[in-house]
N, C-alpha and C positions, 0 to 999 in steps of 0.2 A: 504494500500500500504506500502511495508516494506522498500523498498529500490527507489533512483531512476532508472529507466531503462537503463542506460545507463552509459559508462566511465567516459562522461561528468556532470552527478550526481555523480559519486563518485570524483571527482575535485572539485564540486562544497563542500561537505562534507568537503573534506579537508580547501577550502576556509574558513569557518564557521567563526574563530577566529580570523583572520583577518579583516574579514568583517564585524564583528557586529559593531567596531566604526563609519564607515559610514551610516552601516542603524540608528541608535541611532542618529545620526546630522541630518537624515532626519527627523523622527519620534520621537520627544517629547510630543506628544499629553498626557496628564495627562491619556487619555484614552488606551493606550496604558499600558499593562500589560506579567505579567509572570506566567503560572499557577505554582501551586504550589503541587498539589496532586502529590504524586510519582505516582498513579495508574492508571493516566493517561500517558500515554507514548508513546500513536499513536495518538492523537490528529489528527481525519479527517475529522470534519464536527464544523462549529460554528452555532450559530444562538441566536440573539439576544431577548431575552424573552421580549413578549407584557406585562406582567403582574406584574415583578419586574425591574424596572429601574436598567440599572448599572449592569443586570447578563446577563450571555450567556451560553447557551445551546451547550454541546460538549459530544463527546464518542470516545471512543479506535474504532480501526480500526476491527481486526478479534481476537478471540481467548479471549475475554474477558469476554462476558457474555452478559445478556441485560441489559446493565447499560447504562444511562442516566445521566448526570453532568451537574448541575448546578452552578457556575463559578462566582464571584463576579469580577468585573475589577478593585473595587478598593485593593483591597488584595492578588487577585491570586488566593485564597483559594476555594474550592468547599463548597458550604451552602446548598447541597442538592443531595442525589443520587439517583435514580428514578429507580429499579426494571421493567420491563414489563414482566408481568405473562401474558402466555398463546399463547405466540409466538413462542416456541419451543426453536433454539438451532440459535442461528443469525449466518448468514456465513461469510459475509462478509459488514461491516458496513461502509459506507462513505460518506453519504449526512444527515443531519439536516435543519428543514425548521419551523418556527411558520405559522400558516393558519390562517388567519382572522376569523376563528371560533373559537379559543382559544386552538386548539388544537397543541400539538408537532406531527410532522410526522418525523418520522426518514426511511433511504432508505438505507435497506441492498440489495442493488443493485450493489456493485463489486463483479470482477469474474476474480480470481487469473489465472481462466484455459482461459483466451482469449477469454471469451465470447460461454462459449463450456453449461452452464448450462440452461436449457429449459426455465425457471424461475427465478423470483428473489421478491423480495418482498418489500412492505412498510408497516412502521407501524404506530402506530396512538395513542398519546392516549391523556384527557384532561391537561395544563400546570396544575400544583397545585397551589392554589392560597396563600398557606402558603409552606414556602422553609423550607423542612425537610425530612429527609429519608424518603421512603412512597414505596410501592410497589401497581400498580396502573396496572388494567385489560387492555391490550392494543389489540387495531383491528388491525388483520393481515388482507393484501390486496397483492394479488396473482398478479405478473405484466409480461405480455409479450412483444416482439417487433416486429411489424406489419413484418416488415424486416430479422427479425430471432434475435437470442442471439448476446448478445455484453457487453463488459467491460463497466460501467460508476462509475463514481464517483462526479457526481454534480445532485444532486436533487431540485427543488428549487417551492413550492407553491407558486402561485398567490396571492397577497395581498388583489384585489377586486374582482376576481372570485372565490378563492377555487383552484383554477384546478393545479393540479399537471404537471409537466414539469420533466423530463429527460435530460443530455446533454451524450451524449457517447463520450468515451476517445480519441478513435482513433481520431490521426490527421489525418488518410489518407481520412478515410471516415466518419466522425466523423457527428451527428445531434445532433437536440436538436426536442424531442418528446412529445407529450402532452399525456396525458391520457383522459378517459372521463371526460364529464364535474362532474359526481357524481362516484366515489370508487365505488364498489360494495366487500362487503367481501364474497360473494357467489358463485362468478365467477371468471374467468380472464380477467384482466384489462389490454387493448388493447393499448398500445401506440404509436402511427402514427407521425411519419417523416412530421415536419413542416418544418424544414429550414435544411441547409448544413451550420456546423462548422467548420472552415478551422483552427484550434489550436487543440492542445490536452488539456483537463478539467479535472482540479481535484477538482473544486468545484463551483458552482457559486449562486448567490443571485439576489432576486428582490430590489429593492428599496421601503421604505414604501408606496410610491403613487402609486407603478406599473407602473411607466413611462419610469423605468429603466432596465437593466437587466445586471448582471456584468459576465464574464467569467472567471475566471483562470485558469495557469499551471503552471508549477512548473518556469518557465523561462518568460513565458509573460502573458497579461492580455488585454481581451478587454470589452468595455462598449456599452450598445446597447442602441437604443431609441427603447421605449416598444412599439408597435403597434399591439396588439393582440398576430394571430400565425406567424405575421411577421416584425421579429427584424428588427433593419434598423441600421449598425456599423457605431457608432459614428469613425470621424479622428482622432479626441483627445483619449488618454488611459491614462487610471488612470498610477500614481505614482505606482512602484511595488517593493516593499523591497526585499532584498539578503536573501533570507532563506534558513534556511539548506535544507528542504524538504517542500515547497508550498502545505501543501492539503485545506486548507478552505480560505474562507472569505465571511463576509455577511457586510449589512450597518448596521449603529446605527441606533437607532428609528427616531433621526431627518432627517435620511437619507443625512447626510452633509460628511460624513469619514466611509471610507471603512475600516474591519477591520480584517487583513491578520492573518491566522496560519499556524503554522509546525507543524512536530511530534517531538518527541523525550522527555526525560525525562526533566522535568522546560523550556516547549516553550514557546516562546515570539508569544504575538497576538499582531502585532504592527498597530496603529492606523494613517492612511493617508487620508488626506485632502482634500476634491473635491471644483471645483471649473469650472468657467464656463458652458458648454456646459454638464458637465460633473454629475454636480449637478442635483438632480431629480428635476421635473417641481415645488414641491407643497414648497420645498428645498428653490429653487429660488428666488418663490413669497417673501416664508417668508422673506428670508435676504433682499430683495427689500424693502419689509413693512419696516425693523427692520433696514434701511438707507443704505444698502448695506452693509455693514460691516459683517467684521466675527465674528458671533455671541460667538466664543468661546473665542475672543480677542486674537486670534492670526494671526498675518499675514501670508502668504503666502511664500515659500521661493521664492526666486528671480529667474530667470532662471539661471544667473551665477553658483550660490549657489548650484543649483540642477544638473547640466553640471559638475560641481566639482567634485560634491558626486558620480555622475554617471562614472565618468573618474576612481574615487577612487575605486568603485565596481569592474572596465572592468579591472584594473589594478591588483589588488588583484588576480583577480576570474585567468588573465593571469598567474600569478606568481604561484598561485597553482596548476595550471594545468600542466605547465614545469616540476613542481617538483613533481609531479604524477607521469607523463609518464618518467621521468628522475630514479625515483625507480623502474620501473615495466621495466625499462630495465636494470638496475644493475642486479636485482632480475634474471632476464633473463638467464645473462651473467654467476651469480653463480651456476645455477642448472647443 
């Protein structure tokens, strides 16, 4: 996704630089970072690697190749870029997912034409268990939609089944699809309309127990309790940072902090805190075991504190938008 959709994405753009010192008072999680590769620059899909702590799995959006990025959070820096031979020419890249079978599935599954192409595809191949450039034989998996074509950009594997899940973009008529319960790279993979999404998605995650399942858009965010092929939307929503362009987010491995990306050249993945209802089931236990406390030894901000920050965003996000529409009618008046 290049741009956001709308006027109110380009206000929000403007907003950027004003805004970042409020998200930064929300979000000081030590785990909270800034990539650093100049070469990524579309930043659309995260996912948090099973097999090296502390990395996250990310790629450019379209137009980049099949590259694959591995992402250290304490540095920024990329320790690994991952090649897929045998996938052809990707079209359009924007979901990333780990499988509980060790494998990365990446879902070049957007469709700049409105959902106009027949197909779209996932890929597949095993995580590397040493972080180092490697070019690695990937399974292409042919995906259809039971309902016909459609834009999506949130892909997201099951932690205890395997099974693959779809979310499509469209607010108006927007689902969330399953595939079968086993890929088939021989055929075409049939994904069937479990539930009705009432947001637009640009990305979303399971949590590590599967208990969870998180939503996002560029402007809001919801959290579900996992119940098979039928979410049940939590009241409570997650914390949602001011980002220039919202395409990703997935959990950490403790499944405790959801961890938001943009695009653009050196994006901020900023790291937010869960907490009650909101926390995955296996999450829970632990901090219960471990006295209730926040394992990370950070508290909570206070609702005051967060009402603030939030005033600071709606206040910003206002002022840039005046001053938007305020040039685009000067601009107007000189033509």
């Amino acid at each position: 996704m290049r741009s956001l959709p709308s006027v109110l994405g380009a206000a929000a753009l403007v907003a950027l630089p004003a805004a970042a010192p409020a998200a930064a008072d929300d979000h000081t999680s030590p785990s909270s970072f800034t990539i650093e590769d100049s070469r990524i620059t579309e930043s659309s899909g995260l996912a948090a690697s099973r097999a090296h702590p502390g990395v996250y799995w990310t790629h450019n959006d379209s137009d980049d190749g099949p590259y694959v990025y591995a992402v250290d959070s304490k540095t920024g820096r990329t320790v690994a870029t991952v090649t897929m031979r045998g996938v052809g020419s990707p079209r359009d890249v924007e979901a990333i997912s780990v499988g509980p079978d060790g494998n990365v599935y990446v879902g070049d599954i957007g469709d700049n034409l409105g959902g106009t192409w027949s197909h779209v595809w996932i890929y597949r191949f095993p995580e590397p268990k040493k972080l180092r450039n490697t070019t690695v034989t990937a399974t292409q998996f042919t995906v259809k939609y039971e309902d016909g074509p459609r834009n999506a950009e949130a892909m997201m594997i099951e932690p205890k089944t395997g099974r693959a899940y779809i979310a499509s973009k469209s607010q108006e008529d927007g689902g969330l699809y399953a595939g079968p319960k086993t890929l088939s790279a021989s055929g075409v993979n049939i994904f069937r309309r479990v539930a009705d999404i009432d947001m637009e998605v640009t990305d979303g995650a399971f949590a590590p127990d599967a208990s969870r399942l998180v939503l996002r858009g560029y402007f809001n965010v919801a959290e579900y309790r996992w119940r098979g092929d039928k979410p049940e939307r939590l009241e409570e929503e997650p914390d949602l940072p001011l980002q220039r362009q919202g395409e990703s987010v997935t959990f950490t491995p403790d499944g405790g902090t959801l961890m938001y990306g943009t695009e653009g050249p050196g994006s901020k993945v900023n790291a937010v805190k869960l907490g009650g209802e909101l926390l995955p089931d296996a999450t829970a236990k632990e901090q219960e075991k471990n006295g209730g406390g926040d394992p990370s030894g950070r508290d909570e901000a206070s609702k005051e504190e967060k009402d603030r920050n939030l005033f600071k965003g709606a206040l910003t996000f206002a002022v840039a938008a005046a001053l938007f529409f305020g040039l685009r009618s000067v601009l107007r008046r000189r033509r």
